[in-house]
Structures are given as structure tokens and as C-alpha cells.
C-alpha positions in Angstrom: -24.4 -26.3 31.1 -23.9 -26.3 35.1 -20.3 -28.4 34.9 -19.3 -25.4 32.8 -20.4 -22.3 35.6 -19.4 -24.0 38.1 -16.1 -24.3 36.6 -16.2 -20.8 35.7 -17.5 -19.7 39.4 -15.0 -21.7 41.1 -11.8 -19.7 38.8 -14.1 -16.3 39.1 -14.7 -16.7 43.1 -10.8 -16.6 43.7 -10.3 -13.8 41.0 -12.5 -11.7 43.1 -10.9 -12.6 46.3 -7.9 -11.2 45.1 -5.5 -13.9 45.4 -2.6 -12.9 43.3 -0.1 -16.6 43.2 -1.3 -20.2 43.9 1.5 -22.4 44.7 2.3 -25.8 43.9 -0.2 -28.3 45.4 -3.3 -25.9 43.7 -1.1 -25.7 40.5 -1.4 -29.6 40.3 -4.5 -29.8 41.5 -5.8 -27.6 38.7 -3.6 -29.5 36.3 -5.5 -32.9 37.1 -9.0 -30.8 36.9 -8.3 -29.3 33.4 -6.9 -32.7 31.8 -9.6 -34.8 33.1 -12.0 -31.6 32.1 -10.9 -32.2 28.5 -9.9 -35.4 27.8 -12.6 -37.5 29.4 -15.2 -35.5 28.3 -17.3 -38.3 26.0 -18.9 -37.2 22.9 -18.4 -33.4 23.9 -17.2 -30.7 21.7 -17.3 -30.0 18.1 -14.1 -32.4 16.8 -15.2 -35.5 18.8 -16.5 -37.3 15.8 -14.2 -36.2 13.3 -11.6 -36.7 15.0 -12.6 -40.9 15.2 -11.4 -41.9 11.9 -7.8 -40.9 12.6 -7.9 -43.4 15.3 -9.0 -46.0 12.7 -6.4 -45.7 10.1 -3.6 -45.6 12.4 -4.7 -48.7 13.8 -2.2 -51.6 13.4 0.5 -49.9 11.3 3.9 -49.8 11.7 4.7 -47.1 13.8 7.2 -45.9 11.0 4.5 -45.0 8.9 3.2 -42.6 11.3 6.1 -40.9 11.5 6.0 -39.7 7.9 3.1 -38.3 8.0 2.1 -34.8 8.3 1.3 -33.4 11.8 3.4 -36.3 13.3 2.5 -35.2 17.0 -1.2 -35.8 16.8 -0.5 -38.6 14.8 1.5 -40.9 17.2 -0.8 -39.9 20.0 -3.4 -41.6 17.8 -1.3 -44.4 17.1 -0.7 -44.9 20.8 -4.3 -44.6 21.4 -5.7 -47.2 18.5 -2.5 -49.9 19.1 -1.9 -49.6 23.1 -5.5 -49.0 24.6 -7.6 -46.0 25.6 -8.1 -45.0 22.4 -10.0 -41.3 21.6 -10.3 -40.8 25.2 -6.1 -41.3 25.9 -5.5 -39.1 22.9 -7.8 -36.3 24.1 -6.2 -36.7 27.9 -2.8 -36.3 26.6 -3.9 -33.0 24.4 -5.4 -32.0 27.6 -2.3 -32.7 29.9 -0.1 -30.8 27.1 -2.7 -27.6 26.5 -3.2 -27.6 30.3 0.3 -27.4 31.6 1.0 -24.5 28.8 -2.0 -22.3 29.7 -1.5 -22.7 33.7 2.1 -21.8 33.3 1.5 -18.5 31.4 -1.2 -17.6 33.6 0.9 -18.1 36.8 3.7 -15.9 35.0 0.6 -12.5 34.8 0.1 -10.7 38.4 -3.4 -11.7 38.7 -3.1 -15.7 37.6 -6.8 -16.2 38.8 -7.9 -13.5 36.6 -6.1 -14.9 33.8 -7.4 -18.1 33.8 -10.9 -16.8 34.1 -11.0 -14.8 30.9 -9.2 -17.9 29.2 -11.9 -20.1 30.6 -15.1 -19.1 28.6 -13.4 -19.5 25.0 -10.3 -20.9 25.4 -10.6 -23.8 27.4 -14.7 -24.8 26.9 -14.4 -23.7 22.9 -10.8 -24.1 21.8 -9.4 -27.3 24.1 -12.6 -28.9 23.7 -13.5 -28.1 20.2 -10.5 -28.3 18.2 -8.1 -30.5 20.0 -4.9 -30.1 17.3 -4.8 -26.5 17.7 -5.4 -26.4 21.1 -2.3 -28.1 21.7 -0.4 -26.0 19.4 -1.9 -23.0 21.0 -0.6 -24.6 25.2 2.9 -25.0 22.9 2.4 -21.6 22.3 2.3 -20.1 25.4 5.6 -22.2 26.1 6.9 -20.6 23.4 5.9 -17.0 24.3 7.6 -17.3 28.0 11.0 -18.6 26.1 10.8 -15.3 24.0 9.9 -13.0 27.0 13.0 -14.1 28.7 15.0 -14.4 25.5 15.5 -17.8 25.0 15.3 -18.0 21.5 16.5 -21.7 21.0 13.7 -22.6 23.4 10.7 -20.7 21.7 11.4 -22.0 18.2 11.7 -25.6 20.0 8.1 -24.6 21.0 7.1 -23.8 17.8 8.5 -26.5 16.5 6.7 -29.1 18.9 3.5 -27.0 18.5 3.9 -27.6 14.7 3.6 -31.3 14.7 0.3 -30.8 15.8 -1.1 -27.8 13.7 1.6 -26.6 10.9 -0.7 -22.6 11.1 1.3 -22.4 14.3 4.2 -21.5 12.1 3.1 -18.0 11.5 4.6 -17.2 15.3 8.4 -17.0 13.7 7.9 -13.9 13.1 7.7 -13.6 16.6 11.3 -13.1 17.2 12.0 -9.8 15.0 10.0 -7.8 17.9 12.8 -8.6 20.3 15.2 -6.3 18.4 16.2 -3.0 19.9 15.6 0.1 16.5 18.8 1.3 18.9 22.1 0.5 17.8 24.0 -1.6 20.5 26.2 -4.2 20.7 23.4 -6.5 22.0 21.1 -5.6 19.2 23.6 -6.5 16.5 24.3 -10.0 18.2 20.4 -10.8 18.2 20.4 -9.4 15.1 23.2 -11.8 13.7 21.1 -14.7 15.8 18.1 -14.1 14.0 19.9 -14.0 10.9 21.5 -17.0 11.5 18.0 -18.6 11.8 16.6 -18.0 8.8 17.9 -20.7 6.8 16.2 -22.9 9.8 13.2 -20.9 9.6 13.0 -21.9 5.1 13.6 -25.3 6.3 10.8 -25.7 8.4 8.9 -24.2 6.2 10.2 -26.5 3.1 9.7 -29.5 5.7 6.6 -29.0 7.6 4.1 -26.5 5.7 4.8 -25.8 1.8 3.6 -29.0 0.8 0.4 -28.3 2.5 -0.3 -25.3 0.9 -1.9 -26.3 -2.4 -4.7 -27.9 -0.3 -4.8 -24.8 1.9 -5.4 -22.6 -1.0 -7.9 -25.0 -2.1 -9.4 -26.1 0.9 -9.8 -22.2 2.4 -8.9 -19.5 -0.4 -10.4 -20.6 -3.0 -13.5 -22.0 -2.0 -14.0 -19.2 0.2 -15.7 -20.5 3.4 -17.0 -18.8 5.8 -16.1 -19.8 9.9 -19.3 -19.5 11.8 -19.0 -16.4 14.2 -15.3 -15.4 13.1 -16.6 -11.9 13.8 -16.7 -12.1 17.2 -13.8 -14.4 18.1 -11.6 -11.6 16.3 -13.5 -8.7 17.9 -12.6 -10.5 21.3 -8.7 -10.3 20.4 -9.3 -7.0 18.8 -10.2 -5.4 21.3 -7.3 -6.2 24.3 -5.0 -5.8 21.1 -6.2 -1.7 20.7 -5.9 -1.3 24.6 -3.1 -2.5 24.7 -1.1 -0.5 21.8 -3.0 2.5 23.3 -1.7 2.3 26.6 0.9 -0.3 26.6 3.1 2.0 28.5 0.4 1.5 31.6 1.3 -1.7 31.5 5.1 -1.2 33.2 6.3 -4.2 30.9 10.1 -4.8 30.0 11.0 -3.4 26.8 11.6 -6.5 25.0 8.0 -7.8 26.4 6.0 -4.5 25.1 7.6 -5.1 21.4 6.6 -8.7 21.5 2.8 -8.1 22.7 2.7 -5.0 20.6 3.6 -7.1 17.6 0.8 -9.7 18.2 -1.9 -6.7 18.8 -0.7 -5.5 15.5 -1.6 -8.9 14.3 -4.8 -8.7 16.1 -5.6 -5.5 14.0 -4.1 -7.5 11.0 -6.8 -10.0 11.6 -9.7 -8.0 11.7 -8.5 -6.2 8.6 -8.5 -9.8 6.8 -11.9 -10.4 8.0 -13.1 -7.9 5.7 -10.8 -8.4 2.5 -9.6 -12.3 2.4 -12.5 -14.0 0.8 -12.5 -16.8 3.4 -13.4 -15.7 6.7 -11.6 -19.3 7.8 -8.3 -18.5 7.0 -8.1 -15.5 9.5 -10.0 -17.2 12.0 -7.6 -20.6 12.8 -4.7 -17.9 12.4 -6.5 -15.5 14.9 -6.2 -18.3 17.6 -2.6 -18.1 18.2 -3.7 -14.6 19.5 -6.0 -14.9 22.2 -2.9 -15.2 24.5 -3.9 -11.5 24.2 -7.1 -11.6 26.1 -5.0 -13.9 29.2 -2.3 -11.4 28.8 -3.8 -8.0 28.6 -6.7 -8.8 30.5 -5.0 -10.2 33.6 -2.8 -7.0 33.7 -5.4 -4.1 33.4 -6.6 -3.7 36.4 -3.3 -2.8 37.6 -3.1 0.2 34.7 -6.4 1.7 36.1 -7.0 2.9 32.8 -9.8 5.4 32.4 -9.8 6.4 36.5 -11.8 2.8 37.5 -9.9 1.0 40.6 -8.0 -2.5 40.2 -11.3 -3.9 41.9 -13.5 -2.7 39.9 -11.8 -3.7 36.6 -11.7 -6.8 38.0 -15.1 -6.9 38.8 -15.7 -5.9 34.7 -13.3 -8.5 33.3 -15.4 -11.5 35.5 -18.2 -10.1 34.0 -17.6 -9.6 30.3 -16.0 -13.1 30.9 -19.4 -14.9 32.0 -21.1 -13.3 29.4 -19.0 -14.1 26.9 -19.6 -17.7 28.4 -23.4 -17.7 28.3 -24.1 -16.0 24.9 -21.8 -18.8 23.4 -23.5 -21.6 25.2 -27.2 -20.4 24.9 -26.5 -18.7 21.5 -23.5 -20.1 19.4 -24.7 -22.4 16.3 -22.4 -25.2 17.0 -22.9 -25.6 21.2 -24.8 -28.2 21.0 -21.8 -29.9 20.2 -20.7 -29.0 23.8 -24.4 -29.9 25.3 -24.8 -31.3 27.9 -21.4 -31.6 28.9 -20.7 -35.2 30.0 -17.7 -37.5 31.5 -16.7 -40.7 32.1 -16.2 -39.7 35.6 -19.7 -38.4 36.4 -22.6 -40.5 36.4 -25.2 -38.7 33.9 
């Protein structure tokens, strides 16, 4: 358990100091540390072993079989892996490069970047990037994706998508994305996004027609109808929940751009969406993969509140709040989650025990 504090201490120490930008030599430096966090982490996390076989039946097969497959992304990193050396450990280094590089850059795009990555350390990074390496790509995709739609570049964020799809086909559900960008007032510029988006839409069925309808048979049957239950989806909604209810409460606190406010108010509408589902869809799994693509919330919201200084408390002191809530959120998982001993102890190739 002490890799994973002092990981945590080291991102808390310079959210407390204040430090509001790193520049380029820390950026890289944290790059390398998250990647070889992740990826060289041996026998550590909960889809280490089932994750093993993929590695076997790619072995020594034409590479344009893997290319038909479904979830093509993951797949040729496996076939890299099994035919060209390095095997589960290259595959889970190059997740790690490609969920690392997403999360630092949309943390470096919040005021407080430090704070940001803290709160996406704890659950994020140790649970998600270590636990379910597919979707932890698709989720570093994601937050590529979310910068390309804050600055309107819609080619760019369906690209994202795209990419992020190749590697988990749920990712999909962020299409909808784009109908928060449009202005409810009539202007010239709200009819040409308007016509854009339209325009999309027959790319938009053909994705859908491409990458997930054929999968959804086995969806229904793997999730729906056999009703499983996800271990502690409770909380992990609760935890998006809650940034999503400050944030639709106050969002005006925040001082975002207009186009910004609708797209984060549209994902804490999902967040509420969520824990809706959690009660009334029979299988608790189904919400919880989908309520992944939201815990951009917590980086998101939770970086930027302290600046609001919601309910009279001081930028410090929310600061002070967030660190906290964040190492506990850290410690009840690790001492109390069912699955951590999947993530106990933590070791590496690079460290000798």
C-alpha cells in the first residue's frame, strides 16, 4: 500500500503548495512516472489475469485477422505484444502511455492541475488504469475528446471517440456530447452547428451499425438480462453524483464559457441519469462501466471549486477538503474494497520486492 500514498502525497504536497501550472520538463516527467506506474506493474490490478488469454490467441496470426475483430485497438496492441516481444507488460505500457498523456493534458487545461490530478489519483488512476485497462484507455481518449469539444472542434472530438472506441465500443454513448454545444438562441452560428451536427448523423448510424449493434445481443445478455450486480457501483456513482449536483447548482460560480457550462451540465445531467438507473435498470453493471466516462466530473469540478468559494469557505480551505475527501476515498478502497487485493501489494518490475 505505501507505493500508492506516496504517490498520492507526492500529487497532494504540490496541491497544497498552491502551484497552479507545471511546465514541460515536470509534464514529462509525470508522463514517464504514470506509464511505468501502470504498465509495469506485474500481477497488479483486477484485469491482469484475464486479460492473458487475449495475448494467447493473437499469438502468430496474420495480422489481418486482427483487424477484423471487434475492439481492433486493444487488439493489435495484443498482437504487437504476443508476435514482437514484451508481451502483457508492452500492452499494459502502451494503455498506460495513451490513458496517461489524456488525463495529464485535461488536468493541465483546469486552474489548479495539481489538484486535479489528486482527486483523479485515488480512483481513476490506482482503480480504473490499473483495473480495467480497455476502458481506461477509452476514458484518456475521452478526455482528448472533451478538450476538442470545449474549443469546438468537432471533427477532432468524434476522431476521439472514434479512437477511444476501438478499445471499448460503451465509449460511444459520448456522441451525444455534441448537441450541448448548440446555442437555444437563434443565430447564424447556431444554425451552422446545427446543420454540422446534422450533417453527422448519418456518420454517427454508421458507427453505430459498424462498431456496436452487433455487440448488443451479447450486451443484453451478458448485462440486462442476467442482471449482475457491479460490486460497490453505489459509491462509484455517488462519487460522480455528487460534483455533478454542485455543479448544476452553481455552475454559474464556476465563470465557464457558455459552450463549456452546456457541455459539463449535460454530463452532470448524466451523472443524475446514472444514479437514477442504479435504482431501476436491473443490472447495476450496465450503469456502472457507462458511469466511467463521467468521472472527468470529479477532475473537472473538483479542481475548479475552490475558486467558486461556494458556501463562504476560502480557496485554501476547499483545497484543504478536496485532498482530504481524496485520501480517504483512497484508503477506504484499499483497506475496505472486496476486489483490492487484486491491487495488493503493489509490485513492479522496476522495484526489487
Amino acid at each position: 500500500m505505501i507505493p500508492y500514498l506516496l504517490s498520492w502525497a507526492l500529487l497532494a504536497w504540490n496541491a497544497l503548495s498552491g502551484v497552479r501550472r507545471w511546465g514541460p520538463a515536470t509534464n514529462a516527467a509525470l508522463l514517464v512516472f504514470f506509464t511505468l506506474l501502470i504498465g509495469l506493474r506485474n500481477e497488479v490490478g483486477g484485469d491482469w489475469f484475464s486479460y492473458l488469454p487475449k495475448l494467447d490467441m493473437v499469438q502468430g496470426i496474420p495480422l489481418g485477422e486482427v483487424l477484423e475483430q471487434d475492439e481492433v485497438g486493444y487488439g493489435l496492441l495484443n498482437w504487437v505484444g504476443a508476435n514482437w516481444g514484451g508481451g502483457i507488460f508492452l500492452v499494459n505500457t502502451l494503455c498506460g502511455l495513451i490513458f496517461s498523456v489524456g488525463l495529464l493534458k485535461l488536468c493541465r487545461a483546469q486552474p489548479r492541475p495539481w489538484l486535479a490530478l489528486t482527486l483523479a489519483f485515488p480512483y481513476l488512476i490506482v482503480v480504473v488504469a490499473m483495473g480495467y485497462s480497455r476502458q481506461g484507455v477509452a476514458i484518456g481518449l475521452e478526455c482528448l475528446a472533451l478538450l476538442a469539444l470545449e474549443r469546438d472542434r468537432l471533427l477532432w472530438f468524434i476522431g476521439w471517440v472514434v479512437l477511444a472506441a476501438t478499445f471499448h465500443k460503451t465509449v460511444l454513448i459520448l456522441l451525444v456530447l455534441p448537441a450541448a454545444t448548440l446555442n437555444t438562441k437563434l443565430s447564424s452560428s447556431s444554425l451552422i452547428r446545427l446543420v454540422r451536427l446534422l450533417a453527422l448523423v448519418p456518420a454517427g448510424y454508421g458507427l453505430f451499425a459498424t462498431l456496436l449493434a452487433s455487440s448488443l445481443d451479447q450486451f443484453q445478455l451478458g448485462y440486462i438480462e442476467a442482471e449482475y450486480q457491479a460490486d460497490g457501483a453505489l459509491i462509484r456513482v455517488v462519487l460522480c453524483l455528487l460534483p455533478a449536483l454542485v455543479f448544476l447548482v452553481a455552475r454559474r460560480r464556476f465563470q465557464l464559457p457558455p459552450q463549456q457550462q452546456r457541455i459539463w451540465s449535460l454530463l452532470s445531467a448524466g451523472a443524475v441519469v446514472a444514479a437514477i438507473g442504479l435504482v431501476t435498470v436491473a443490472s447495476s453493471v450496465v450503469i456502472d462501466r457507462l458511469a466511467l466516462y463521467l468521472i472527468p466530473l470529479q477532475i473537472v469540478v473538483g479542481s475548479r471549486l475552490p475558486d467558486t468559494q461556494l458556501l463562504g469557505l476560502a480557496p485554501k480551505l476547499w483545497t484543504l477538503v478536496l485532498i482530504v475527501l481524496s485520501l480517504a476515498v483512497l484508503l477506504v478502497w484499499l483497506l475496505f474494497a472486496n476486489f483490492s487485493y487484486a491491487w495488493l501489494p503493489y509490485r513492479n518490475l522496476l522495484l526489487p520486492f
